[in-house]
C-alpha angles and dihedrals in degrees: 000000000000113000116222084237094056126106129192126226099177144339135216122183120196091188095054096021091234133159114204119179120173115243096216091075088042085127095070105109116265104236079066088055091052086047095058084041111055081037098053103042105041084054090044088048085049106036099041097225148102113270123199125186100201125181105211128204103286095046101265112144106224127209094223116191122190120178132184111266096229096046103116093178096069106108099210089202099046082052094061092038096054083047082052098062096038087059094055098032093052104025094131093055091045085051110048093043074059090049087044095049094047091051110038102030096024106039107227125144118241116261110253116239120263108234102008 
């Protein structure tokens, strides 16, 4: 379920193979857009699903997947598992779209550096 505060960074469906990617972030730099991408739409090709990255209210980017209710192929436990390793292995381009969102559509400053 979407939440009104949601809002949606890009899209990859498995079942229509479909890309979406929302044009109010159309700044980033492209080689970020190639990486979503190439990331959305290779775990939605091997997952068989609907991924959704989602930035929520507080700034947080979410790994959103939505499956067909009648898709029995769809292995619950492969999926998190697959959410599991693109949060690790691209955990600085995650952060730094969160970084990105807090600062350009939320308004917040950037936290200064302990130490530096």
């Amino acid at each position: 379920m979407y939440d009104s505060e949601t809002v949606t960074l890009c899209a990859s469906s498995g079942y229509e193979k479909k890309y979406y990617f929302n044009e109010n972030f159309s700044n980033l730099p492209d080689s970020v857009k190639d990486e979503l991408k190439a990331m959305c739409v290779l775990f939605t090709e091997e997952v068989s699903c609907i991924l959704t990255l989602d930035f929520d209210e507080k700034g947080n980017l979410l790994l959103n997947v939505h499956t067909d209710e009648n898709d029995l192929m769809f292995d619950e436990i492969s999926c998190g598992l697959k959410i599991k390793e693109i949060q690790q292995k691209k955990r600085d381009l995650l952060e730094a779209l969160e970084m990105y969102y807090k600062v350009f559509a939320l308004g917040q400053t950037v936290p200064e550096e302990s130490g530096v």
